[in-house]
C-alpha positions in Angstrom: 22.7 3.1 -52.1 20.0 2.4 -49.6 16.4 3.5 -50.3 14.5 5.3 -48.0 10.9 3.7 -47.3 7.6 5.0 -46.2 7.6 3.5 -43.3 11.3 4.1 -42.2 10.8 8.0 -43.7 7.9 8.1 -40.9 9.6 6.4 -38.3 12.7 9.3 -38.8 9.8 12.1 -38.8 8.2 10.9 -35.7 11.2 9.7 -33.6 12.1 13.7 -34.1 8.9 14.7 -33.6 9.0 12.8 -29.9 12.5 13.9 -29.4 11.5 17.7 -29.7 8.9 17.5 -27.8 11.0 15.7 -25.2 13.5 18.6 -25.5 10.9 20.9 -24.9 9.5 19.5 -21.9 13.1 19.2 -20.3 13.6 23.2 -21.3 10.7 24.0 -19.2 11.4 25.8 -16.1 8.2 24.2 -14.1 9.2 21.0 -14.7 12.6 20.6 -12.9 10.6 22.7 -10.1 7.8 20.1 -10.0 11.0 17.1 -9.9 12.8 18.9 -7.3 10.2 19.5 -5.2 8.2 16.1 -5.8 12.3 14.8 -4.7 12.0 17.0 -2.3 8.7 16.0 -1.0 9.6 12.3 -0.9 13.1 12.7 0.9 11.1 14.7 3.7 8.4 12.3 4.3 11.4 9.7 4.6 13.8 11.7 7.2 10.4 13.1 9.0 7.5 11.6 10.3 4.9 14.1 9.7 2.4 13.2 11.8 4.2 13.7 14.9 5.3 16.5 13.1 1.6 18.3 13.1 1.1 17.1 16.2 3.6 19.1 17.9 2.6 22.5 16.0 -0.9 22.2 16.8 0.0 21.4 20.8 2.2 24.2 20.5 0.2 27.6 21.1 -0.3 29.7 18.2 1.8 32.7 19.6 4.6 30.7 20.4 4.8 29.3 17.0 7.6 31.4 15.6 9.5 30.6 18.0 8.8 26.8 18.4 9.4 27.0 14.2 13.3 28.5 14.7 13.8 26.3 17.9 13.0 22.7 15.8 15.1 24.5 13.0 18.2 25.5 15.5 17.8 22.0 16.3 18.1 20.0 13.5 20.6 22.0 11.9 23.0 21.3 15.2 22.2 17.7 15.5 23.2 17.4 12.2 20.0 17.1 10.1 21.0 18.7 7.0 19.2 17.0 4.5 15.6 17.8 6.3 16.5 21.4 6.5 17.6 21.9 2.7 14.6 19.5 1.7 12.1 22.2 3.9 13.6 25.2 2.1 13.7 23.8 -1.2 10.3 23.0 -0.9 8.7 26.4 0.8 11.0 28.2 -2.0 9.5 25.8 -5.2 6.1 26.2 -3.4 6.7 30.3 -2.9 8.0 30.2 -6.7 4.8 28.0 -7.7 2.2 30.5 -6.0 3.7 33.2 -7.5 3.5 32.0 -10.7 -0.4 30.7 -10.2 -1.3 34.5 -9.1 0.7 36.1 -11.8 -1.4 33.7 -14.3 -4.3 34.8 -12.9 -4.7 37.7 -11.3 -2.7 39.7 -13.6 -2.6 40.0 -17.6 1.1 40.5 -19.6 0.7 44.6 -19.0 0.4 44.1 -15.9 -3.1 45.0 -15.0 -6.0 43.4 -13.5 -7.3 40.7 -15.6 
């Protein structure tokens, strides 16, 4: 029969305790937001250069915008640039999702009043 040391008992307790808390970080719906849209993030910066990118809205006059917007969209989607357009809307929708959240927290207690 093996015995159990200190040391070894501790090494059980906090291996669970770090595997718990682990759990409970992965359980968290914020986080998998933050890594998809920190992936996100990244894959844009990759397939777009983003100073050219700001460039071209800020030449663009502000009440043509909308339409410059759906043109560069319309664009990409038929030239084949899938992965930019998924990686835009994934990101507006996490960064929609994250403001919400942030003005819920804030603005707002759990009866729904103001705080």
């Amino acid at each position: 029969m093996a015995t159990i040391t200190t040391k070894s008992l501790k090494r059980r307790i906090m291996y669970r305790v770090y595997m718990s808390f682990v759990i409970s970080i992965a359980e968290h719906r914020y986080f998998w937001q933050g890594f998809l849209f920190g992936g996100c993030l990244a894959l844009f910066g990759r397939l777009v250069h983003v100073a050219a990118v700001a460039d071209n809205v800020l030449s663009t006059p502000l009440r043509q915008l909308p339409s410059y917007t759906a043109n560069v969209f319309e664009h990409a989607f038929t030239s084949g640039e899938f992965l930019t357009i998924l990686a835009t809307l994934v990101m507006l929708t996490v960064g929609v999702s994250f403001i919400r959240a942030f003005l819920r927290l804030t603005v707002l207690d759990r009866t729904g009043r103001m705080a």
